[in-house]
Backbone as CSV, one residue per row, in Angstrom:
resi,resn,N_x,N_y,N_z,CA_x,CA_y,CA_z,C_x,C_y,C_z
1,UNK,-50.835,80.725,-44.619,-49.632,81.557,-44.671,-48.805,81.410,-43.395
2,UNK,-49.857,81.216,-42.118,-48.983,81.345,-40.727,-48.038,79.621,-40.917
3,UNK,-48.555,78.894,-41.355,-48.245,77.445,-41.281,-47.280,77.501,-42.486
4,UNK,-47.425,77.759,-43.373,-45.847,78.274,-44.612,-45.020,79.075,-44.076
5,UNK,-45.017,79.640,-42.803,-43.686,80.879,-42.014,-43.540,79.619,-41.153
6,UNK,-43.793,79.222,-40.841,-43.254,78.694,-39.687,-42.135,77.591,-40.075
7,UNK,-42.353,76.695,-41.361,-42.353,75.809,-41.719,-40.786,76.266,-42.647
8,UNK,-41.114,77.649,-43.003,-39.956,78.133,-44.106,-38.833,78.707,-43.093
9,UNK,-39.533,79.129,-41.341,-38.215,79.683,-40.353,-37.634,78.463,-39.813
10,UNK,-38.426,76.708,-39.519,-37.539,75.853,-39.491,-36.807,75.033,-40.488
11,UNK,-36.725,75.906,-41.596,-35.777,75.584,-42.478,-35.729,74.447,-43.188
12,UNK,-37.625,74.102,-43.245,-37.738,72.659,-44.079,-38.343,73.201,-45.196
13,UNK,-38.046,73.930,-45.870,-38.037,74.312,-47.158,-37.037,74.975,-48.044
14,UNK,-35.718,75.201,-47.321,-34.349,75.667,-48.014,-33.890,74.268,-48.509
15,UNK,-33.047,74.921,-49.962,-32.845,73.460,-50.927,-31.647,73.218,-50.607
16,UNK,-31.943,71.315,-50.607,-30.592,70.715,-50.085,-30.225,69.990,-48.388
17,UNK,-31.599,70.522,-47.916,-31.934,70.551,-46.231,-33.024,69.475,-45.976
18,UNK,-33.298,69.021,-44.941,-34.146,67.870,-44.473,-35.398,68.647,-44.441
19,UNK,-36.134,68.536,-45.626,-37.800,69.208,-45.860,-38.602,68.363,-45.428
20,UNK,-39.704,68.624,-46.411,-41.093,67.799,-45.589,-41.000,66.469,-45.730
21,UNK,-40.034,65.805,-46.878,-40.170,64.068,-46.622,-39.366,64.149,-45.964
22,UNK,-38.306,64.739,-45.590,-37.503,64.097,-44.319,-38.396,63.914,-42.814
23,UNK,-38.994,65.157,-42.713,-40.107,65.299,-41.649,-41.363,63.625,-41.496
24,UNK,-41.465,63.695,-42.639,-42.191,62.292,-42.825,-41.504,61.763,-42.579
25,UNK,-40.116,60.996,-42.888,-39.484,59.761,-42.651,-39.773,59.821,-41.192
26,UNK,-39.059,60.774,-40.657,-38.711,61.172,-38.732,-40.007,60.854,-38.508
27,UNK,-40.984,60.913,-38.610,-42.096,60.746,-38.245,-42.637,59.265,-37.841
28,UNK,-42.620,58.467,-38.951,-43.119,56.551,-39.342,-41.915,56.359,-38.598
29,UNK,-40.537,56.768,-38.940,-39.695,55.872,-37.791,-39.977,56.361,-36.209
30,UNK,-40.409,57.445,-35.993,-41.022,57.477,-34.217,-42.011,56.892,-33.785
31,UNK,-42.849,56.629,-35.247,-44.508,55.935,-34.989,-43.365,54.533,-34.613
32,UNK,-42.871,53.734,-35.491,-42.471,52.358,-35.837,-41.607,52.038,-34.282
33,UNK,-40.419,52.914,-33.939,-40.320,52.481,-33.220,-40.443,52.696,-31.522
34,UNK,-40.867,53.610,-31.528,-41.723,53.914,-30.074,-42.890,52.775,-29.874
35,UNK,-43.806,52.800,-30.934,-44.386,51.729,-31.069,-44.484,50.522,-30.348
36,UNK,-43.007,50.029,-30.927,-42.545,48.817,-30.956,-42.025,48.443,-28.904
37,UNK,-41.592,49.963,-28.532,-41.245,49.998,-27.353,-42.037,50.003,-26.391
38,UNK,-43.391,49.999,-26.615,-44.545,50.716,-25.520,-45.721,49.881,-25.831
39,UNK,-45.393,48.879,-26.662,-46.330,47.695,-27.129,-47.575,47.454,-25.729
40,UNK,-46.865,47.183,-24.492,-47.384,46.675,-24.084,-48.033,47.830,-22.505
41,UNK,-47.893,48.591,-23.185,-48.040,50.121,-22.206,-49.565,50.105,-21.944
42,UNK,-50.062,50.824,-20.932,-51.429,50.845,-20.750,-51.890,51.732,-21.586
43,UNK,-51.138,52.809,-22.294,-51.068,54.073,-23.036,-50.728,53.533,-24.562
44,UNK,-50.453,52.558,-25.054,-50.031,51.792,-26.148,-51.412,52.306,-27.388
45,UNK,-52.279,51.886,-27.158,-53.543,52.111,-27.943,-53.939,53.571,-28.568
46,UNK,-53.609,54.150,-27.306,-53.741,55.805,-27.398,-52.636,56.154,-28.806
47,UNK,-51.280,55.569,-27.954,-50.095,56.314,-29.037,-50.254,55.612,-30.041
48,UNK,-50.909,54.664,-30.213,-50.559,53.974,-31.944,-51.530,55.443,-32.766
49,UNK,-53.098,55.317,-31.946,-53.681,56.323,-32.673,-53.416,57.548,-33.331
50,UNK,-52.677,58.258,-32.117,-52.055,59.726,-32.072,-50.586,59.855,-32.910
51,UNK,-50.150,58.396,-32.863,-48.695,58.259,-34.231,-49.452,58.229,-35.614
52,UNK,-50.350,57.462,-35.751,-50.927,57.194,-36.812,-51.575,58.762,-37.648
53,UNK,-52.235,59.539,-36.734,-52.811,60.296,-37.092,-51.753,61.599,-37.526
54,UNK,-50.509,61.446,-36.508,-49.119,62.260,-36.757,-48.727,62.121,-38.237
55,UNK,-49.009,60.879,-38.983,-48.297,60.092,-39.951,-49.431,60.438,-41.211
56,UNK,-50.834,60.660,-40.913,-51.399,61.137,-42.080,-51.576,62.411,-42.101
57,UNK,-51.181,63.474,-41.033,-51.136,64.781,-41.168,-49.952,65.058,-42.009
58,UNK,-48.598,64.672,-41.714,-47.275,65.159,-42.402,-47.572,64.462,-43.725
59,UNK,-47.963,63.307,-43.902,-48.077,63.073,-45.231,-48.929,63.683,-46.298
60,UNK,-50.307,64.405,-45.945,-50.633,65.506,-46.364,-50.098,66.128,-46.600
61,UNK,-49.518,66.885,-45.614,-48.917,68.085,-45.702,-47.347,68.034,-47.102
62,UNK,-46.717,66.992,-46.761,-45.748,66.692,-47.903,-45.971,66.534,-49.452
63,UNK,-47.479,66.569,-49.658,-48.030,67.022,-51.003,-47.320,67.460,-51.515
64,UNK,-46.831,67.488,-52.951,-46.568,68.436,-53.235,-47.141,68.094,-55.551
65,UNK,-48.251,68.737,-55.335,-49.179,68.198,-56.544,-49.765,69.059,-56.546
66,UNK,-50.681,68.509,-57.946,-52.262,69.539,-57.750,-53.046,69.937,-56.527
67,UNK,-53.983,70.548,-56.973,-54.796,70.839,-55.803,-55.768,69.716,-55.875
68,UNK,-56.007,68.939,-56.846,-57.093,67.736,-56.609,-56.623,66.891,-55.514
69,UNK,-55.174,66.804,-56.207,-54.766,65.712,-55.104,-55.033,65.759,-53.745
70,UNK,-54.113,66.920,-53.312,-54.401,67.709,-51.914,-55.673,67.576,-51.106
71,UNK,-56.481,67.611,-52.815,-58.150,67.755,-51.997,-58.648,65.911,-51.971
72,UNK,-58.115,65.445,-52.032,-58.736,63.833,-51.969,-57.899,63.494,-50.709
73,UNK,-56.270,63.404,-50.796,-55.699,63.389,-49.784,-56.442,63.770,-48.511
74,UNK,-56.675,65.134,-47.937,-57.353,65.436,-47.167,-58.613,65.160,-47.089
75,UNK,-59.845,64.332,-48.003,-60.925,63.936,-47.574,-60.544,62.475,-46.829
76,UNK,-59.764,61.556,-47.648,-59.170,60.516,-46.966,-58.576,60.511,-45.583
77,UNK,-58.063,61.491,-45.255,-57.209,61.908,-44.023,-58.638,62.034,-43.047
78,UNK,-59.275,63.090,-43.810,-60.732,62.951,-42.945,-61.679,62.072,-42.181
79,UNK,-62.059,61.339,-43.369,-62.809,60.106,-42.942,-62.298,58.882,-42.536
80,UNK,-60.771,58.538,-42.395,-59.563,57.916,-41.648,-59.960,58.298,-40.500
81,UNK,-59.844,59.283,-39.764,-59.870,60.113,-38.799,-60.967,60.006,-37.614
82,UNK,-61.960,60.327,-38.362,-63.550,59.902,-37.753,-63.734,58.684,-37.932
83,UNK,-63.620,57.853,-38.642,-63.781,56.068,-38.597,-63.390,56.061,-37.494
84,UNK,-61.740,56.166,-36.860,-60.987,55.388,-36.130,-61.712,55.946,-35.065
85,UNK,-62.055,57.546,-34.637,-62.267,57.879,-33.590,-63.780,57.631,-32.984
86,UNK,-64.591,56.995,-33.998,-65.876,56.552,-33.606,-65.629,54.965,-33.288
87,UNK,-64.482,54.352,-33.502,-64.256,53.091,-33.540,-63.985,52.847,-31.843
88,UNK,-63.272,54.136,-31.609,-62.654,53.430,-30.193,-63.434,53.684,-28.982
89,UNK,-64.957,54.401,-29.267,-66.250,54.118,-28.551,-67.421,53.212,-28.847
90,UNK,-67.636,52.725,-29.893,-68.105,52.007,-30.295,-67.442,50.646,-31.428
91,UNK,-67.514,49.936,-30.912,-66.623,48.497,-31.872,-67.843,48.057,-32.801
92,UNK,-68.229,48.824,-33.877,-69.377,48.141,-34.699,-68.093,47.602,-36.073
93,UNK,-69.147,46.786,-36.005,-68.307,45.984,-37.428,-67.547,46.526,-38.480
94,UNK,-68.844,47.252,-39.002,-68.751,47.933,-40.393,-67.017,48.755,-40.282
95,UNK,-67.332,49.119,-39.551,-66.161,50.428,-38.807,-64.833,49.265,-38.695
96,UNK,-64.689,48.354,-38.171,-63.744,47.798,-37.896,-62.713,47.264,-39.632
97,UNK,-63.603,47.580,-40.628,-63.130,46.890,-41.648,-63.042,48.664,-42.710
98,UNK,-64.123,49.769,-42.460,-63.758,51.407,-42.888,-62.897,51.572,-42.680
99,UNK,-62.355,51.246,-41.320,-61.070,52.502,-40.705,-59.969,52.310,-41.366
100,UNK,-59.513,50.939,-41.006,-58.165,50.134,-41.246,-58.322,50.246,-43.020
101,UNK,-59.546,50.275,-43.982,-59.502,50.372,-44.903,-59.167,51.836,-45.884
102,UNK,-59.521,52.876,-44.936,-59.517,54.268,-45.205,-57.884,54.619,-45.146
103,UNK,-57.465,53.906,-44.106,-55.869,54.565,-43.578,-55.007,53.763,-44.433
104,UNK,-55.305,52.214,-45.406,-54.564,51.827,-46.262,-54.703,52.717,-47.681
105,UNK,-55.513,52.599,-48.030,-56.096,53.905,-49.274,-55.611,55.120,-49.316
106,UNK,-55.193,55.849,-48.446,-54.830,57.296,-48.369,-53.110,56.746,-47.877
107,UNK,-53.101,55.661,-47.008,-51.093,55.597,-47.506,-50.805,55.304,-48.695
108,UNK,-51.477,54.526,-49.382,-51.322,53.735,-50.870,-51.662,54.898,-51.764
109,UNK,-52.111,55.845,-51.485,-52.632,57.078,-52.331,-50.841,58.201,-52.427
110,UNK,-50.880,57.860,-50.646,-49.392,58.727,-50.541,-47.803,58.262,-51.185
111,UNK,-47.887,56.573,-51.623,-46.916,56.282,-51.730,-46.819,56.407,-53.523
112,UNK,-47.981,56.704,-54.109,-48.186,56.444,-55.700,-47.416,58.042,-55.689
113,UNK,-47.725,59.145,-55.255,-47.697,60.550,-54.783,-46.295,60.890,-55.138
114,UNK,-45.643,60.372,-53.856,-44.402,60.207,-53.819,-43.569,59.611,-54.897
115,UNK,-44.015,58.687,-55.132,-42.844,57.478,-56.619,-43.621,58.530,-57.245
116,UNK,-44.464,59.577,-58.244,-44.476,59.939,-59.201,-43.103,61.466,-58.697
117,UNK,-43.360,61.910,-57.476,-42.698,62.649,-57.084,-40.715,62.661,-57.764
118,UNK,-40.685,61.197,-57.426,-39.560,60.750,-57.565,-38.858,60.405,-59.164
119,UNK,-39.836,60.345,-59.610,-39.588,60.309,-61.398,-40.209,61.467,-61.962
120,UNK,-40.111,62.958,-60.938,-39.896,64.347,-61.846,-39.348,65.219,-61.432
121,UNK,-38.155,64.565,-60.518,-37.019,64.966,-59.987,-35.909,65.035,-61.165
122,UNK,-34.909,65.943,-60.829,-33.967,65.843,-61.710,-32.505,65.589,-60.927
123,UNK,-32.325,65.812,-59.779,-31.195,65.142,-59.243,-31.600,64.868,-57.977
124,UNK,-30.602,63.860,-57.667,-30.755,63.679,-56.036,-30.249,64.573,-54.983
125,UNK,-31.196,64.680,-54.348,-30.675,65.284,-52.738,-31.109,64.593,-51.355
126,UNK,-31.196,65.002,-50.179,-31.421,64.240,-48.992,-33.138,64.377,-49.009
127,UNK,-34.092,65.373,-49.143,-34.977,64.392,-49.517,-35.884,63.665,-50.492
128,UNK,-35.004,63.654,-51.679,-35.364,62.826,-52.201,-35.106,61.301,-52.155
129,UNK,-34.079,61.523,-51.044,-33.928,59.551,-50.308,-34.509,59.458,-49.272
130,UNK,-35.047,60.553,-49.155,-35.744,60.473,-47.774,-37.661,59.847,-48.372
131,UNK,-37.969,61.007,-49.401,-39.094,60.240,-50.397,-38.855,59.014,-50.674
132,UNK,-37.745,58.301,-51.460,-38.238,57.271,-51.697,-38.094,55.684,-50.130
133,UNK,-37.494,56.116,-49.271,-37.736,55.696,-48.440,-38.930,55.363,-47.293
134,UNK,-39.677,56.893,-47.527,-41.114,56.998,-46.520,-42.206,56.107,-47.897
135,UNK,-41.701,56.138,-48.773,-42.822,55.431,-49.965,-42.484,53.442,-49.529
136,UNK,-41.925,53.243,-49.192,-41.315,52.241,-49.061,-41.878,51.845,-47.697
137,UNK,-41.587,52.587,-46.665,-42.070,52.334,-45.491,-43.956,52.362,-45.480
138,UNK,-44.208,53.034,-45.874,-45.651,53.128,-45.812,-46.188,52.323,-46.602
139,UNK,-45.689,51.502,-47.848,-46.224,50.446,-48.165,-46.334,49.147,-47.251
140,UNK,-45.126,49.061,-46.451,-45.673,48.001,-45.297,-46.566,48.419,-44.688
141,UNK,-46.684,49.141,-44.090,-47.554,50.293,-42.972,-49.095,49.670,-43.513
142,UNK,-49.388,50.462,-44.774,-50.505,49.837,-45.707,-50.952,49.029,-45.822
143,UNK,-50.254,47.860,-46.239,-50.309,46.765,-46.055,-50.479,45.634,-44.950
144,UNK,-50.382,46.027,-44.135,-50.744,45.637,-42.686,-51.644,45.833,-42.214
145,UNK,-52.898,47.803,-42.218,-54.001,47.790,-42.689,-54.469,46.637,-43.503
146,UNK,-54.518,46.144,-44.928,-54.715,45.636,-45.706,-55.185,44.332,-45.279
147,UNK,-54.155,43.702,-44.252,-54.138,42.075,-43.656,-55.014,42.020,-42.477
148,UNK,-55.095,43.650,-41.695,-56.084,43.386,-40.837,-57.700,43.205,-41.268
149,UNK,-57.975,44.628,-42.221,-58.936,44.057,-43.512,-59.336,42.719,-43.437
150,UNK,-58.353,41.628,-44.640,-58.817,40.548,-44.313,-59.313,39.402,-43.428
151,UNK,-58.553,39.877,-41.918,-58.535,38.542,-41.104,-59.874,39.221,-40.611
152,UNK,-60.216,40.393,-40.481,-61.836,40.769,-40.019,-62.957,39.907,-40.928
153,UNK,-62.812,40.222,-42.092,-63.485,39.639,-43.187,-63.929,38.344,-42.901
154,UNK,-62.720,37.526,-42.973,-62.677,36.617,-43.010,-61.456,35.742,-41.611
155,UNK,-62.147,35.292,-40.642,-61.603,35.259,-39.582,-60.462,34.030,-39.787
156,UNK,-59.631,33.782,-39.196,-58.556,32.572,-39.348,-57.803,32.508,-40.563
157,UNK,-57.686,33.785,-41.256,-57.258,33.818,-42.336,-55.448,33.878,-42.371
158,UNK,-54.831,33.530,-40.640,-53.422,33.642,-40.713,-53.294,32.803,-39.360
159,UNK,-52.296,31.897,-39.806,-51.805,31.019,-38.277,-50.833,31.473,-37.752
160,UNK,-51.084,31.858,-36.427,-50.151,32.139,-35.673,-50.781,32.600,-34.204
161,UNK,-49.832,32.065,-33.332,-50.065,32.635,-31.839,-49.752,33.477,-31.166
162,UNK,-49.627,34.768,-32.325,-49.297,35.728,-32.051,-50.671,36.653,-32.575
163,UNK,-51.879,36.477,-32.873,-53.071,36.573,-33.375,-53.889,36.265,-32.561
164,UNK,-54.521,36.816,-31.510,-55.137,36.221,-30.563,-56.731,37.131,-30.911
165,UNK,-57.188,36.896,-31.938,-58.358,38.328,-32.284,-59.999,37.898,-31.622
166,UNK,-60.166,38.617,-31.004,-61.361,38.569,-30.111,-62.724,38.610,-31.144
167,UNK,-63.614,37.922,-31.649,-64.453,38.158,-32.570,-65.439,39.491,-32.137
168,UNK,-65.951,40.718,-32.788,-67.061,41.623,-31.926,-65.871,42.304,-31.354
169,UNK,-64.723,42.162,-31.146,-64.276,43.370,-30.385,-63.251,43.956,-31.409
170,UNK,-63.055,45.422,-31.328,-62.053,46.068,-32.254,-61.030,45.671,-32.067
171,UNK,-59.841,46.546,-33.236,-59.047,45.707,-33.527,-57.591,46.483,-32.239
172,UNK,-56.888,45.420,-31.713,-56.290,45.787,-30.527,-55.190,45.951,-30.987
173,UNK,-54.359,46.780,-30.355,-52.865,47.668,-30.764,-52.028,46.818,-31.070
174,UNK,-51.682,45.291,-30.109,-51.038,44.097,-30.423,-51.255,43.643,-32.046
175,UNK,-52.535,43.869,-32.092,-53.053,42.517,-33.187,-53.040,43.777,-34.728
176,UNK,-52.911,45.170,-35.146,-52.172,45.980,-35.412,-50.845,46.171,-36.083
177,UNK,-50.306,45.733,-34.578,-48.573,45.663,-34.484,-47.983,45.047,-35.229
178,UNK,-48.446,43.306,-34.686,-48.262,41.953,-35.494,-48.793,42.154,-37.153
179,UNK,-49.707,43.086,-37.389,-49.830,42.526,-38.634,-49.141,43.471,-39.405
180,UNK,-48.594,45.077,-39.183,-47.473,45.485,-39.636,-46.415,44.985,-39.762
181,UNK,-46.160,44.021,-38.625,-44.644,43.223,-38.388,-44.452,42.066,-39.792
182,UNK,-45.786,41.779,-39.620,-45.655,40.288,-40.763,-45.751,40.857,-42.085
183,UNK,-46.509,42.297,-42.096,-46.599,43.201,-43.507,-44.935,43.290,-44.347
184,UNK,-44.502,43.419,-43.270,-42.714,43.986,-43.649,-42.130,42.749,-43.731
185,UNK,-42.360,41.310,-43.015,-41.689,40.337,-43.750,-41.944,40.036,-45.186
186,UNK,-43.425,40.222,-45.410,-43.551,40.158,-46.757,-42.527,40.850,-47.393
187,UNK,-42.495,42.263,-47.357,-42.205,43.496,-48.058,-40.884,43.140,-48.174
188,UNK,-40.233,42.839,-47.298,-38.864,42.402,-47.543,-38.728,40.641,-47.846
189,UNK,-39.162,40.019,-48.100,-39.773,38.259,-48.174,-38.505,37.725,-47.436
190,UNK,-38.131,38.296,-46.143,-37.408,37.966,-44.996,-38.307,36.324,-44.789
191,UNK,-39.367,36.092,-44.441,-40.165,34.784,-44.438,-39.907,34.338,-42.950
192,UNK,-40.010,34.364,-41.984,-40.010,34.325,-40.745,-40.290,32.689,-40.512
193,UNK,-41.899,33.261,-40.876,-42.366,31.677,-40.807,-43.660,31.749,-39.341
194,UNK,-43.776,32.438,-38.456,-43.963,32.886,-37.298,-45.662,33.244,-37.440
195,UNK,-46.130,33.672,-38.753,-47.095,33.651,-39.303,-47.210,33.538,-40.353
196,UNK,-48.553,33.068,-41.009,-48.582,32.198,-42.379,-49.915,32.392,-42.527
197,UNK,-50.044,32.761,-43.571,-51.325,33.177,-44.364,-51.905,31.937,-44.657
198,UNK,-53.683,31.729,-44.408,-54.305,30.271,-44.747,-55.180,30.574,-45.806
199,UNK,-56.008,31.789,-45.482,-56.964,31.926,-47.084,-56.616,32.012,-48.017
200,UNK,-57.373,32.232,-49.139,-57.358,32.691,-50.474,-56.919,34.304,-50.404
201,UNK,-57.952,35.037,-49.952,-57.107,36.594,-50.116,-56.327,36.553,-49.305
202,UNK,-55.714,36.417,-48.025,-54.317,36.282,-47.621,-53.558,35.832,-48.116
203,UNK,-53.388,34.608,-49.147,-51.717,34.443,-49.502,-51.898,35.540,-50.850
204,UNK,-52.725,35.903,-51.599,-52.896,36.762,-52.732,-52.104,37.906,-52.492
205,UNK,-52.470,38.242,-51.403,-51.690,39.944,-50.957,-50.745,39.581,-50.099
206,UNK,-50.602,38.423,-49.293,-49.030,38.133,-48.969,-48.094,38.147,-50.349
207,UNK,-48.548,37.693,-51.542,-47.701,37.561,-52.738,-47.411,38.514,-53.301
208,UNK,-48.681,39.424,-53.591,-48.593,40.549,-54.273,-47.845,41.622,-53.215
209,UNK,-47.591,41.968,-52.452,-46.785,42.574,-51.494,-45.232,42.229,-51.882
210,UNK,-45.143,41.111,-51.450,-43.832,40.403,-52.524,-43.172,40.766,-53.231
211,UNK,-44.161,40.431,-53.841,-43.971,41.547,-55.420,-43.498,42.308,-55.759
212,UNK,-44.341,43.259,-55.347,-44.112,44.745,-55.264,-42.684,45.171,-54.855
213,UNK,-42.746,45.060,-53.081,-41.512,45.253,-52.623,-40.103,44.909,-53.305
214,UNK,-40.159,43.785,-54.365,-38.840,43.489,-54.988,-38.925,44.621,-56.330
215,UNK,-40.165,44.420,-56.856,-40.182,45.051,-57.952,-39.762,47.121,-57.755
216,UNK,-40.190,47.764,-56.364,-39.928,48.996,-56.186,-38.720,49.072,-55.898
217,UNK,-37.999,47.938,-55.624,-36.561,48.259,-54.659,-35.689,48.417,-56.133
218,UNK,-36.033,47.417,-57.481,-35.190,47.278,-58.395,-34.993,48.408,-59.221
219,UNK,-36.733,49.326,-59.208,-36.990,49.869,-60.283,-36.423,51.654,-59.553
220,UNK,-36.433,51.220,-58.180,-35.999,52.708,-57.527,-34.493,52.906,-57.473
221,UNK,-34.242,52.514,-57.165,-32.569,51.953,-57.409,-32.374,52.484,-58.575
222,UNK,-32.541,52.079,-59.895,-32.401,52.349,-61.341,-32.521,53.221,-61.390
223,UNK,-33.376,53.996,-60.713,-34.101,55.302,-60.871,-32.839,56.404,-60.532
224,UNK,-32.544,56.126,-59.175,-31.635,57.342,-58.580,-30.236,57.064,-58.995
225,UNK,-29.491,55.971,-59.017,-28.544,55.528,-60.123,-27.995,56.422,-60.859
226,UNK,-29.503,56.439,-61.931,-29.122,57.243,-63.195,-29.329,58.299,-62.930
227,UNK,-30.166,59.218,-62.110,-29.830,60.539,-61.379,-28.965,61.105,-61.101
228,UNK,-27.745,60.273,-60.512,-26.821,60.257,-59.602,-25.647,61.081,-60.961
229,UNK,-25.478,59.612,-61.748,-24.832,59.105,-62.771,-24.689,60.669,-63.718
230,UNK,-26.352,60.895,-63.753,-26.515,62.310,-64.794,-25.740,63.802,-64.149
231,UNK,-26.056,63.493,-62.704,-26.179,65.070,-62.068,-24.219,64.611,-62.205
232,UNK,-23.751,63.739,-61.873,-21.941,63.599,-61.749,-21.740,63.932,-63.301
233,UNK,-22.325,63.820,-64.389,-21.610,64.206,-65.384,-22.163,65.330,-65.993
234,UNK,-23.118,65.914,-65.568,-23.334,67.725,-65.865,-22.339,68.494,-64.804
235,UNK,-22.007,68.323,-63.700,-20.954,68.531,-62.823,-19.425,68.700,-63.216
236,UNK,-19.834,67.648,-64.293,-17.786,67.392,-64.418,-17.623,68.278,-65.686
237,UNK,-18.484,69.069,-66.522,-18.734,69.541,-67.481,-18.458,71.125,-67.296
């Protein structure tokens, strides 16, 4: 109740106003680009953690479903949580391929969340572009988890000299960074070129990423369009 007052006196729950996906968007873009600014900070490692963990609290919290959901959401958020934070005292294997696997699963959990969110809407407002935007962003996000996944798995699974991965040691804020960075060329099939997938499951989910990203941009689009289209002609009525 204290956390619903607080939340309803900064005015992210009056309709028409920057609510909880707007709060999310503001959020992945402070993770993304602070990030991007402090790469090489002695404090870099710390803040990816403490953004990251910023980024599965609000996305919880932006639920807005059953209570099952809520309740899986938050076990995921959980054991995300403790993976990573047992990870960064101890670099055991197993852990190096849980964590990064837990925090893709519970974004990929958040972005299905959201797109159903978005097709039981009935008109558009600011955040509902703000939803389908943080669904969008966190599929790269995900997906970059996803690629670190593999190159643990399976080591040399991407060329580039921007991959410098220490075998036995966890996975470092750089090597992270880079594989969010190359996540979003996919996502957008911008194609850089800068890195290049060599295995079998790397070009699979370089493709299927692809994919996706063209296929959500076409089908979301369509989506709010005709939202748009509907709410302008109950309006003119």
């Amino acid at each position: 109740m204290l956390l619903n007052s607080m939340w309803r006196s900064a005015g992210v729950r009056i309709r028409n106003q920057p609510g909880r996906y707007s709060l999310l968007l503001a959020t992945i873009l402070f993770m993304m680009v602070f990030q991007a600014l402090f790469a090489n900070h002695a404090f870099a490692r710390a803040f990816a953690g403490i953004s990251l963990t910023l980024i599965l609290l609000v996305a919880l919290y932006s639920f807005r479903t059953r209570r099952i959901f809520i309740v899986m959401g938050a076990l995921l958020v959980a054991a995300s949580l403790v993976s990573r934070a047992i990870l960064e005292f101890h670099p055991y294997y197993a852990l190096q391929i849980v964590a990064p696997s837990l925090a893709a699963i519970f974004l990929l959990f958040t972005v299905v969340t959201l797109v159903s969110r978005l097709f039981s809407v009935s008109q558009v407002t600011l955040d509902t572009i703000s939803a389908a935007i943080c669904a969008y962003l966190l599929m790269g996000i995900a997906w970059g988890f996803i690629f670190m996944v593999i190159e643990t798995v399976v080591p040399g699974s991407f060329t580039s000299g921007l991959l410098r991965r220490v075998p036995g040691a966890p996975p470092s804020n750089d090597e992270a960074h880079n594989f969010v960075y190359y996540s979003f060329v996919c996502l957008t099939t911008t194609g850089y070129g800068d890195i290049a997938p060599v295995s079998g499951p790397a070009r699979v989910m370089s493709i299927l990423e692809s994919i996706f990203g063209q296929l959500y941009l076409a089908i979301l689009i369509a989506r709010l369009v005709s939202l748009e289209v509907a709410q302008s002609v109950l309006n003119q009525r």
